[in-house]
C-alpha positions in Angstrom: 118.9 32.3 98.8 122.5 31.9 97.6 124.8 32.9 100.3 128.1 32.2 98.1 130.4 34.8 97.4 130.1 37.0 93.9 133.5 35.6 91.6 136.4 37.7 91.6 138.3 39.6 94.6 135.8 41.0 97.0 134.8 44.8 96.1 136.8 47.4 98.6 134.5 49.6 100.0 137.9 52.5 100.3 138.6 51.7 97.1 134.7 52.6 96.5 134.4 55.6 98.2 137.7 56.9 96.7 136.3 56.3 93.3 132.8 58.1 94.5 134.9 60.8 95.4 136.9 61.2 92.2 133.4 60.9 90.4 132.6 64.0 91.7 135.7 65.9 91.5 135.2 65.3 87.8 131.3 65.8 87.9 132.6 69.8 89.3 135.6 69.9 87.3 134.6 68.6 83.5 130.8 68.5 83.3 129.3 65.6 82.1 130.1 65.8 78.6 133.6 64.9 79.9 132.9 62.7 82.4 134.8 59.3 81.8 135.6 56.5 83.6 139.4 57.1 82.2 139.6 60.5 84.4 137.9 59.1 87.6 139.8 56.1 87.2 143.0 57.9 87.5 142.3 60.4 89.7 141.0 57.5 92.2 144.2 56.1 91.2 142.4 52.3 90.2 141.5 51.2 86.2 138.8 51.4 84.6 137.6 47.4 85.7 137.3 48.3 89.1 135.4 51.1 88.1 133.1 49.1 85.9 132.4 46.3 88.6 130.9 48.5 90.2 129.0 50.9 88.4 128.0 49.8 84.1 127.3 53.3 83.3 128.6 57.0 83.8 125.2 57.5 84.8 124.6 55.1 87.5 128.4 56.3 88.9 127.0 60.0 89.2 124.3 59.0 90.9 125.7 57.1 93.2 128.8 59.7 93.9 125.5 63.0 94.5 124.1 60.1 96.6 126.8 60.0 98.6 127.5 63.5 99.4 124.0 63.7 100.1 124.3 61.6 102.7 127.1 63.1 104.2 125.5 66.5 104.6 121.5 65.5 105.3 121.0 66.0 108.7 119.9 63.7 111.4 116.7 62.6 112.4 113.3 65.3 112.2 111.4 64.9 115.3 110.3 67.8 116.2 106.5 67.4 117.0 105.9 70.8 114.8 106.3 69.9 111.0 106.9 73.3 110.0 110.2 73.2 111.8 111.0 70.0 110.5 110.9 71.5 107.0 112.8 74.7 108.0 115.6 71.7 109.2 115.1 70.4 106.0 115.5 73.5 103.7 118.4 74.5 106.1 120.2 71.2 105.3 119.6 71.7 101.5 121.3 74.6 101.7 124.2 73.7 103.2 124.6 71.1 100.6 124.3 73.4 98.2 126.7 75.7 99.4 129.7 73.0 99.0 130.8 74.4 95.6 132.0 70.6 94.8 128.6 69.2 95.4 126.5 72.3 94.0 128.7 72.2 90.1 128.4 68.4 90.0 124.4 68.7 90.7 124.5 71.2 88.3 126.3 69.6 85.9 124.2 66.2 86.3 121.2 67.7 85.4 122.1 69.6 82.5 123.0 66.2 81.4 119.9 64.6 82.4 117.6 66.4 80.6 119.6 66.2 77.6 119.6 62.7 77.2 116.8 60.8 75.6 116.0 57.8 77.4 115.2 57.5 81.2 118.7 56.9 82.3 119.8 56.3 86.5 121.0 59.8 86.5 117.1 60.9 85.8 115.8 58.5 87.7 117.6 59.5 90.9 117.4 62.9 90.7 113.6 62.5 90.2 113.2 60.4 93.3 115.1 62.5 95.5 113.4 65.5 94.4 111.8 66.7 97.8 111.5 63.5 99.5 112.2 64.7 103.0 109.6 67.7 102.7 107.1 65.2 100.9 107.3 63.0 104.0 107.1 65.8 106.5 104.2 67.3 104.6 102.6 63.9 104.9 102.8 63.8 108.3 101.5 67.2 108.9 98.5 66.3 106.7 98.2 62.8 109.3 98.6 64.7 112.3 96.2 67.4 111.4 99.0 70.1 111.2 97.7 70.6 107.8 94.7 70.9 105.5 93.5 67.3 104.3 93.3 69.0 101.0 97.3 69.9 100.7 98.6 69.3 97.2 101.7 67.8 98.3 103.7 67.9 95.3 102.5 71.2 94.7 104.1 72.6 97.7 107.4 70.6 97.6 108.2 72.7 94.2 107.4 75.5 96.0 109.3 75.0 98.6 112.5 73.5 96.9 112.3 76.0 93.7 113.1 79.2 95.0 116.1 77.4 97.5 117.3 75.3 94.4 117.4 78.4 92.3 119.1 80.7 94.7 122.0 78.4 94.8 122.2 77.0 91.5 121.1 80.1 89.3 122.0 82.8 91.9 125.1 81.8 93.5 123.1 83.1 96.7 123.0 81.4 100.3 119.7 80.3 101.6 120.3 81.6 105.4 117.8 80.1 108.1 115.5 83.6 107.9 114.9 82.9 104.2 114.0 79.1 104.8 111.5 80.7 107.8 109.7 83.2 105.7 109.1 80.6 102.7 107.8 78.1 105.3 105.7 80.5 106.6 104.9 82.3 103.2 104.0 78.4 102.2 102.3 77.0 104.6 101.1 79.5 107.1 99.3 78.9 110.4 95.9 79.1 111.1 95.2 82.9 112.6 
């Protein structure tokens, strides 16, 4: 394994995040359609090289900048032994991402521009792999631990379970308070009588 450093000043992780930050600021603001490295590049107050070291594509750079803001809203660990609660956590987390206008216009805006692009891209790639991951892992479990039915379709329920929160926010303009997230877990996947 080469253990030498890349050429080149080493990458600032501020200078990183700060460009992460802009992304998304012009993600909310602009759309993609005018999403440039220019605009983020001054608003993160850097050029357009240190932009491009780190990121080839406006794609990859949105990505990476709804990554991060994922990350800085998903909540901590699920352990609570009852799955069902793990995916009311889950749902409850979602929507409190989605109810930071900043984050909610950018994801918005991303896929729009997603699906109107022809090739796979890293923008469509990494909204389809987060796409329920944290309720497909819980519903796994539950499936494991005998909490649910061997025969779950799994990717069946994470639609319906993400759908209706996804579109109260994003179509609607609606919250998704902790009753709602409830009564579609329970609507969902109800217990055995």
């Amino acid at each position: 394994m080469n253990n030498l450093p890349s050429p080149g000043r080493p990458k600032s992780n501020d200078l990183s995040l700060r460009i992460l930050d802009a992304a998304i600021d012009v993600l909310g603001q602009n759309g993609f359609s005018d999403f440039s490295f220019v605009r983020v590049a001054e608003i993160a107050q850097t050029t357009r090289a240190a932009i491009y070291r780190r990121w080839p594509t406006r794609e990859s750079l949105a990505a990476s900048a709804l990554s991060k803001l994922m990350a800085e809203t998903l909540l901590g660990p699920l352990d609570d032994t009852d799955v069902r609660n793990n995916i009311i956590s889950v749902l409850e987390s979602a929507s409190t991402l989605l109810d930071n206008r900043r984050y909610r216009r950018a994801l918005a805006t991303a896929m729009t521009a997603a699906h109107h692009m022809n090739d796979e891209n890293d923008l469509l790639t990494f909204l389809r792999a987060r796409r329920g991951i944290l309720i497909r892992q819980q519903l796994q479990k539950g499936v494991r631990v005998g909490q649910l039915s061997d025969d779950l379709d799994i990717e069946f329920v994470v639609d319906a379970l993400n759908g209706p929160v996804f579109f109260r926010s994003l179509i609607l303009d609606l919250p998704v308070p902790i009753e709602y997230a409830q009564k579609l877990v329970e609507t969902i996947l109800p217990r055995d009588k």
